[in-house]
C-alpha positions in Angstrom: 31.8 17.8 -12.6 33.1 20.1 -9.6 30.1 21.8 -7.0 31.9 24.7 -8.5 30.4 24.7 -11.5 26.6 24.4 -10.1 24.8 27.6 -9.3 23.1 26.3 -6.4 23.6 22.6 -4.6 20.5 21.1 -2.5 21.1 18.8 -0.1 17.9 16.5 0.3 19.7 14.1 2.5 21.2 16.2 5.9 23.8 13.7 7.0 25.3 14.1 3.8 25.7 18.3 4.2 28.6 17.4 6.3 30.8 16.6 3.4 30.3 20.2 2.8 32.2 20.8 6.2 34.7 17.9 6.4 36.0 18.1 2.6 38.2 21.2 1.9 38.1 20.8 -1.6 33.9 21.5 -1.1 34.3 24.0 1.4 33.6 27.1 -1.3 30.3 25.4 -1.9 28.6 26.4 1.3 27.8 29.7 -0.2 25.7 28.2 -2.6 24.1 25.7 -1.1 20.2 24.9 0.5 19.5 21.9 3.1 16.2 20.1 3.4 15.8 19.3 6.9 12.8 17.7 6.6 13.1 15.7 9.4 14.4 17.3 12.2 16.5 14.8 14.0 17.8 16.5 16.7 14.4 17.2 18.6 13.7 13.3 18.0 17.0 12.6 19.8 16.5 14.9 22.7 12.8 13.5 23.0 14.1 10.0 23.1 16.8 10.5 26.0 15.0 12.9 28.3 13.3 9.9 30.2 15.4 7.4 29.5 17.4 5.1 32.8 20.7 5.5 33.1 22.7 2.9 30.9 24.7 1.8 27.9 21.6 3.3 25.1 21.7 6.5 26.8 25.2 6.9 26.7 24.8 5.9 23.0 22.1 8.1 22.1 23.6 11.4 24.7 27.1 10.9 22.5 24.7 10.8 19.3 23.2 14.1 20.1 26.4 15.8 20.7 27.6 14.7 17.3 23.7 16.3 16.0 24.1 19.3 17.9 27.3 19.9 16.2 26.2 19.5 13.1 23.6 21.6 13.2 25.7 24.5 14.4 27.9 23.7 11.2 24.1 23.9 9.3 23.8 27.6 10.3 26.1 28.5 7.9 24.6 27.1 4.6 22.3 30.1 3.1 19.4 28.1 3.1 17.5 25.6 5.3 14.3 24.5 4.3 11.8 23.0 6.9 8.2 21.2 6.2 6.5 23.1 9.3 6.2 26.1 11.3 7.0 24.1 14.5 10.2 23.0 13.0 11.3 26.6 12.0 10.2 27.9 15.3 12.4 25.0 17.2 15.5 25.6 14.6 15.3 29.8 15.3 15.3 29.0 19.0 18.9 26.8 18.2 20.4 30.0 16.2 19.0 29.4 12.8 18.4 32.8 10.8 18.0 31.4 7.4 14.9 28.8 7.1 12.5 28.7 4.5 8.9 26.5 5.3 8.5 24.3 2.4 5.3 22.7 3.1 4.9 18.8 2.5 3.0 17.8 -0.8 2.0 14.7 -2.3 2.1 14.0 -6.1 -1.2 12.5 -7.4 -1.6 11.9 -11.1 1.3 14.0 -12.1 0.0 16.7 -9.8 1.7 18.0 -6.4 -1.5 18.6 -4.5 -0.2 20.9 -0.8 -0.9 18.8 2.6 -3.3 21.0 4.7 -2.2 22.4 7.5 -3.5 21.2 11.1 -5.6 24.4 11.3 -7.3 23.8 7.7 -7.7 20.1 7.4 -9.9 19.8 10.4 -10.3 16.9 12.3 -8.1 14.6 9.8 -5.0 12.5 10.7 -2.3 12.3 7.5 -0.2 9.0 7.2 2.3 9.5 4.6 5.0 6.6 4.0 5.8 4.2 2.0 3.0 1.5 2.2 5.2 -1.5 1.5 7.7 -1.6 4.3 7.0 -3.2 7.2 7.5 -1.0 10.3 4.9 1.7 8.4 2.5 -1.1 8.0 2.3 -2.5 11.1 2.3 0.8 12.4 -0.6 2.0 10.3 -2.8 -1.2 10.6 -2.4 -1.1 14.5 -3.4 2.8 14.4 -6.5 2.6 12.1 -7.5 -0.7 14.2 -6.9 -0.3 18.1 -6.4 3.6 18.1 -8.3 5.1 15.5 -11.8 3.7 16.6 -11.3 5.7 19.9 -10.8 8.8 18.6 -13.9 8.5 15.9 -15.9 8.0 19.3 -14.8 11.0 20.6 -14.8 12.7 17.3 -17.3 11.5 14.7 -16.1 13.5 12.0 -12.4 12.6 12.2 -10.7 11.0 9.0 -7.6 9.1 8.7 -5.9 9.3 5.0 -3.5 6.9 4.6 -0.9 8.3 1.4 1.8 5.9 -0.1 2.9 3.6 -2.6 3.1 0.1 -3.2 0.8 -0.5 -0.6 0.9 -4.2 1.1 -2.8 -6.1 1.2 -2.9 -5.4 4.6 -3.2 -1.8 3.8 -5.4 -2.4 1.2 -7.6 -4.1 3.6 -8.1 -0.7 5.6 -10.0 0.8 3.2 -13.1 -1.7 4.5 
């Protein structure tokens, strides 16, 4: 079936909003359609040149964010964008945005979507949320709950780390010691 025949189109995946732009024959669906920035890749990129030397991966990443920067211009003129935070709308506004939405993060337990608190209700609590089984998230979250974590109970007795995923590894599993 045609676009044309949807009442609205949502884009979960952004990169793939610029079919919407490069594909005449989907051009008429812009008016209909909601994006889900829920990462917002552009910051990332800007955050990972600004101090980095002079060289071939700066080039790389600097020719990157020009091709981001563009197509987040092309983003402003979807009627929707959906963002999981307040920081995130705030940033998009200050790029042009007029049309964002805060959809805040949830995680489904039991059938349930249960809302992540915000950083001003949860307290002293650090949320991982990934998928437990692949390896960069693992290794990331063992080394956090064991070299980093322990520091920042010291300083703050009352902090919690909740670790949110499937399929996690035994490593993971491990944590909960």
């Amino acid at each position: 079936r045609h676009p044309d025949r949807f009442d609205l189109i949502v884009v979960r995946h952004p990169p793939l909003a610029q079919y919407l732009f490069s594909e005449r024959s989907l051009r008429s669906c812009i008016a209909k359609t909601a994006v889900d920035i829920d990462d917002v890749a552009i910051r990332q990129q800007e955050r990972k040149i600004r101090n980095m030397p002079i060289g071939y991966p700066k080039i790389r990443y600097a020719l990157d964010l020009a091709f981001l920067r563009r197509y987040y211009r092309q983003l402003q003129q979807v009627p929707a964008c959906l963002v999981c935070s307040e920081m995130d709308r705030e940033y998009l506004i200050s790029k042009g945005f007029t049309r964002l939405f805060v959809v805040p993060n949830t995680i489904e337990w039991n059938g349930q979507y249960l809302d992540v608190p915000s950083c001003e209700d949860a307290g002293p609590e650090i949320l991982f949320c990934g998928l437990l089984s692949y390896p960069p998230n693992v290794e990331g979250i063992v080394l956090f709950a064991q070299r980093i974590f322990p520091w920042i109970r010291a300083a703050r007795t009352e902090a919690r780390l909740t670790i949110v995923g499937r399929n996690p590894s035994p490593r993971v599993l491990d944590l909960q010691r």
